[in-house]
N, C-alpha and C positions, 0 to 999 in steps of 0.2 A: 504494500500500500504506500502509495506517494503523501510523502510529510507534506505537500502545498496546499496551498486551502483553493476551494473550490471556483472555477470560475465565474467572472461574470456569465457566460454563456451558458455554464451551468444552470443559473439561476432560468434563466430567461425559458430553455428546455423543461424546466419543472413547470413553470407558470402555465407555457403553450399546453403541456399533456395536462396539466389542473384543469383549462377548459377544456379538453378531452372530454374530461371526468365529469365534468360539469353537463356539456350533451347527452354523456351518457346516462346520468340519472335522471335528465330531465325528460329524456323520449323513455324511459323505464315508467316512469312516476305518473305519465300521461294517461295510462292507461286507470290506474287508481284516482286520477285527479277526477277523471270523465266515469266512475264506474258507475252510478246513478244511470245514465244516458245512455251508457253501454248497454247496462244491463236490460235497458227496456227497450230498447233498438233492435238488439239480438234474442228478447227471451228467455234469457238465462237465469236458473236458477242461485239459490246462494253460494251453491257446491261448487258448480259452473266456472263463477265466477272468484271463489275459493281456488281453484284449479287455475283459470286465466294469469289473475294476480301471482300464483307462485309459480306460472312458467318459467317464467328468467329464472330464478333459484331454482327450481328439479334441473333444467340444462347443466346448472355448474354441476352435478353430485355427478354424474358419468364422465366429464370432461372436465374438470379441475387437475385431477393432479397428469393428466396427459398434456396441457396445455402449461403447469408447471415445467415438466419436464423440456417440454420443446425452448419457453421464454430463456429456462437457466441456459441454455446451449445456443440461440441463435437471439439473446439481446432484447432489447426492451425497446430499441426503435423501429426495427421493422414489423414485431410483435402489435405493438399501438398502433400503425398504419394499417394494417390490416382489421382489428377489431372493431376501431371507428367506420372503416368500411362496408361490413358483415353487417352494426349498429344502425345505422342508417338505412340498408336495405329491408331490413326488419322490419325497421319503424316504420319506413314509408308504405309498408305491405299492408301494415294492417291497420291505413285509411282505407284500405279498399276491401276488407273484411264485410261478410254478411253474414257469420253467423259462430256457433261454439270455434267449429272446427280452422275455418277462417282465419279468426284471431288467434287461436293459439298457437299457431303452429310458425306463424312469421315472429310473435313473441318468443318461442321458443330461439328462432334464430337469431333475436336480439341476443338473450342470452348467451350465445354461444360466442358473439363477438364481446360481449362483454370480459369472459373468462379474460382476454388479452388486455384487457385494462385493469380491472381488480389486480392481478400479478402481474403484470408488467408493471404496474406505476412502483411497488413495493422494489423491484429489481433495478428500475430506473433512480431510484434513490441510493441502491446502492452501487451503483455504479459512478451515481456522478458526486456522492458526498463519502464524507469518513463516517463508520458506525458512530462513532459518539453524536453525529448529529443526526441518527436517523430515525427517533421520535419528534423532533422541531419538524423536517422536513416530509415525515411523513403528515404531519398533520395541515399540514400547507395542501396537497391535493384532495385531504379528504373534506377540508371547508369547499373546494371546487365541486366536490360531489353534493355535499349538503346544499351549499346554492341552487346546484341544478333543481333538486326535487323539491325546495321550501318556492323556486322560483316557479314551477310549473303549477305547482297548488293554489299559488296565489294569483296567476294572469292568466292561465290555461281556458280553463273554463269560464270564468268571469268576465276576461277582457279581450286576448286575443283571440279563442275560440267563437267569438259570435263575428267578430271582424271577416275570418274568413270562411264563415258560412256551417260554423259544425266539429264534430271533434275528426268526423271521418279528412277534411282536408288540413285540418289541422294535423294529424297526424301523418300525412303526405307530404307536407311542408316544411314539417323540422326534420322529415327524416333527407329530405334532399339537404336539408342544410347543412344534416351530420356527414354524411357523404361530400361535399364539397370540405368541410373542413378535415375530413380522412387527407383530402390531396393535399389540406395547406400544413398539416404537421407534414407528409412525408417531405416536401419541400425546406422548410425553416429545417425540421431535423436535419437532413441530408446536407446544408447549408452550416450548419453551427458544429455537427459532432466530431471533427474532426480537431476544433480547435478547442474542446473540453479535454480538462485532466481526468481518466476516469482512478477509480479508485477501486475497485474491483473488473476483473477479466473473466474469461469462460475458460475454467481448469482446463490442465492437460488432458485429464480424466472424463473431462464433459464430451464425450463424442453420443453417438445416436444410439452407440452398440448396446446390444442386450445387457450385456454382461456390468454397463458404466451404469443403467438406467436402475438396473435392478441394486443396483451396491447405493446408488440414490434412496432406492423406496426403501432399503434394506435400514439404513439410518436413519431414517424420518420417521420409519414406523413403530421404530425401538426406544424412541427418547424420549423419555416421561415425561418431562418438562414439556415437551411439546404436543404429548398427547394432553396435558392437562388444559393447555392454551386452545385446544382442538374442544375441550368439552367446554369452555368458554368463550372460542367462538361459535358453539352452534350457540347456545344459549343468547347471545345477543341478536343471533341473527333470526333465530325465533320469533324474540320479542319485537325486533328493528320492521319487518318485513310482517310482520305480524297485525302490530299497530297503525304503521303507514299507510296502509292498505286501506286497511278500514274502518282509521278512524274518522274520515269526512262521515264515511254510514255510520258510524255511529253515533255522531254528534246530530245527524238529521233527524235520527232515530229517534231523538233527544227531544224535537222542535225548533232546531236549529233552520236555519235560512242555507242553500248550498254556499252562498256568499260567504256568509260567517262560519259556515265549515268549514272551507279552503281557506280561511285567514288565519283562523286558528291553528289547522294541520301547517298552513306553512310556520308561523311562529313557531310550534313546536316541533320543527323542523331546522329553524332556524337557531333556537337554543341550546343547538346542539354542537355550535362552534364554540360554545362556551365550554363545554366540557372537553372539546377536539385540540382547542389548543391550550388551557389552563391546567389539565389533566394530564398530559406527558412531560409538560412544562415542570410541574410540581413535581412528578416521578424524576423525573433528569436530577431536579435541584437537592433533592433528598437523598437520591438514591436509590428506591425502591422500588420496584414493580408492582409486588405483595399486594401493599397496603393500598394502593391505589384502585385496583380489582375487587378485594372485599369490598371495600366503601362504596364503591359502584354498583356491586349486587345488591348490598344491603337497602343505600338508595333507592335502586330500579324498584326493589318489591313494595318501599310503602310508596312510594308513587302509582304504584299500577293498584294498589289496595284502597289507594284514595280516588281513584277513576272510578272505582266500582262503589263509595261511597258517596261521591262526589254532589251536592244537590244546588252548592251555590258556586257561581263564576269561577271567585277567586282559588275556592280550592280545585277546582278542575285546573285551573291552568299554574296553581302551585304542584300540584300531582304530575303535570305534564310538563314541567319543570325538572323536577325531581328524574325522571323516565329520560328526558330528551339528554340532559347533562351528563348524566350517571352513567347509565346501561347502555345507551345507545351511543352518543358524542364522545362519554372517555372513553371507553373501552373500546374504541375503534383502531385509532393510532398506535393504541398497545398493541394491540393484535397484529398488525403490520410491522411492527416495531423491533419485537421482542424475537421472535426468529434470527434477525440479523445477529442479535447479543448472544446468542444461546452456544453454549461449547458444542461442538458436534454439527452445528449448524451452519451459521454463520452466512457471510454472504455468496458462498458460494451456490449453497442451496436454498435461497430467501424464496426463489418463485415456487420450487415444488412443497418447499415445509407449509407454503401458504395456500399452494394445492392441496396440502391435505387437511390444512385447514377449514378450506371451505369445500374440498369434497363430502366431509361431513357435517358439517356446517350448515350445506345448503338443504340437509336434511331439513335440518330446522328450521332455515330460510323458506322451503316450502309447505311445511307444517303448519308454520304459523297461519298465515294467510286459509290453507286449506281448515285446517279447524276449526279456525272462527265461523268460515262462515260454516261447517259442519253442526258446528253447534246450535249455531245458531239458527241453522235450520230442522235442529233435533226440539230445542228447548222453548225458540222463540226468545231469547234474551242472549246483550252478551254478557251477562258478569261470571258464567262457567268459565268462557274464554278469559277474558281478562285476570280472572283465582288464576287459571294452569300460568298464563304468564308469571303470576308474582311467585308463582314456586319455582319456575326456570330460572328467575332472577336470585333468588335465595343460593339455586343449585351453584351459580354463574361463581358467586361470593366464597361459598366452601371449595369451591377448584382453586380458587387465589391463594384458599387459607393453607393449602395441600401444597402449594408451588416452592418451590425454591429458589430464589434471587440467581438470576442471570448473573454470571461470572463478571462483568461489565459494572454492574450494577453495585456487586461487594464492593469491587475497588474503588467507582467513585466514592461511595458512602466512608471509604477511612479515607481518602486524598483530601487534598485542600480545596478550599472552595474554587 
């Protein structure tokens, strides 16, 4: 690893794939922004539409850690060109959707270019920064991400969606425009990467062969530390793709206005920078991984417990406070973070440790969404959904409590400030 600190063009390379990131949740989020209008468009039941919403996460659980494996070996800049390209074909497919099968299935191949962004941006950090900076740095694309989807919640439906005649060309619209911007990252990249210092490479050992790939899963699959970060990322993702979904339904469910639903889902979308970059920030400064992770469980659960109590304003939106900073905004950055630090890991295997992260991860990423509305088409309410969150959340806390401090982590904790 080179002692030089990072370039300017570094910098610039992060910012361009942050709005990547930012497209990409925003044509993901569309679909949950508009589900109301979908849902009565199409006919779709709650199951349905349980199923729609957690398309993009069932994609990653088959394709994660195969699109790990490929990122660690062929880079994070041809990897993101590609994804943002796949992302956009998707989106723009299913303006033209009329029915279950219709949408899911171009949703589905959102997802599949997504995998190239989730792990690629994690690989692109460590390529172009020193580990020690790679929770500040992570949490920089993952505010790009949060934008996208606090931004689609709140203009989508309300503002731009009637502009251009409906959700079906609105969704035809950004998906050309994530496609146009696939050709302007390959471009600025291909322009700037030559003059970045990287700070990680692709081993001698990283070729395509059976034998490197398998001595990969063979490491990833054996490292507690890492399985434990595995049962703490599904858990967030659970709850993240869980809630986001459907809380505009459930705030309308409530007697809420659509208006005032998408304001609110985006604020508490939006509060989640708060936790994305005050929450690694605070782990850097201390030392600690641990303690960060419990607190955020702990959090996530009476936040999601006060949802299901919740009967005046304030506390609903102190509960979804609680949820957005906590469970969902801190615990993001770690999760991305905390691979690079890990003995055995490190950044040579950052994209596949986070394939396996969210290969099983996106279990939960599709559960969530799938259950609620299960449920809710079992019970007719959702506080069944909501309880099973607050115990995923609890779960999320006791995996923290089980972890052991990242090698990275002891040391700064006795160094000097």
């Amino acid at each position: 690893m080179s002692n030089q600190e990072p370039s300017v063009e570094s910098y610039v390379l992060l910012a361009v794939a942050s709005a990547g990131y930012f497209l990409y949740t925003f044509s993901w989020f569309s679909l949950a922004a508009y589900l109301v209008p979908i849902i009565e468009d199409l006919g779709l039941s709650s199951t349905q539409a349980g199923v729609v919403t957690g398309a993009v996460q069932l994609s990653y659980i088959p394709l994660s850690l195969v699109s790990g494996l490929a990122i660690d070996r062929l880079g994070s800049r041809q990897s993101l060109s590609v994804g943002l390209f796949v992302i956009g074909i998707g989106h723009l497919l299913r303006g033209v959707s009329t029915a279950f099968t219709t949408i899911l299935l171009p949703t589905l191949l959102l997802g599949i270019g997504g995998t190239a962004i989730t792990f690629g941006l994690p690989k692109l950090v460590s390529e172009l920064f020193p580990p020690d900076r790679s929770g500040t740095m992570s949490s920089v694309y993952i505010v790009g991400a949060t934008l996208g989807s606090a931004t689609v919640f709140a203009t989508g439906r309300s503002l731009v969606g009637p502009l251009v005649g409906g959700w079906r060309p609105f969704f035809f619209y950004t998906g050309v425009a994530v496609v146009a911007f696939a050709g302007l990252w390959t471009v600025v990249s291909g322009q700037l990467w030559g003059r970045v210092e990287t700070f990680s490479t692709r081993g001698d050992d990283q070729s395509f062969s059976v034998y490197s790939m398998r001595s990969d899963l063979a490491r990833v699959f054996t490292h507690y530390g890492l399985l434990l970060l595995v049962v703490i990322g599904t858990v967030r993702l659970f709850i993240t793709h869980g809630l986001s979904n459907w809380l505009p339904t459930i705030l309308e469910t409530r007697g809420m206005s659509p208006t005032l639903a998408g304001t609110i889902t985006s604020l508490f979308i939006l509060i989640r920078v708060l936790g994305i970059v005050a929450v690694p920030a605070i782990s850097d400064r201390y030392g600690t991984r641990r303690l960060p992770i419990i607190v955020s469980g702990l959090a996530g659960a009476v936040g999601l417990i006060g949802l299901i109590v919740a009967s005046r304003p304030p506390v609903l939106l102190l509960s979804l406070a609680l949820v957005g900073t906590f469970v969902i905004g801190g615990l993001s950055p770690l999760i991305r973070a905390i691979p690079i630090e890990l003995d055995g890991i490190g950044p040579s295997l950052t994209a596949v440790a986070t394939g396996l992260i969210f290969t099983v991860g996106e279990v939960g990423g599709f559960a969530g969404p799938f259950l609620i509305g299960l449920l809710h088409d079992i019970t007719g309410s959702f506080t069944p959904a909501l309880l099973l969150l607050a115990v995923a959340s609890l779960l999320a806390a006791v995996a923290g409590f089980r972890m052991d401090e990242p090698a990275s982590m002891e040391r700064s904790s006795t160094g000097p400030d």
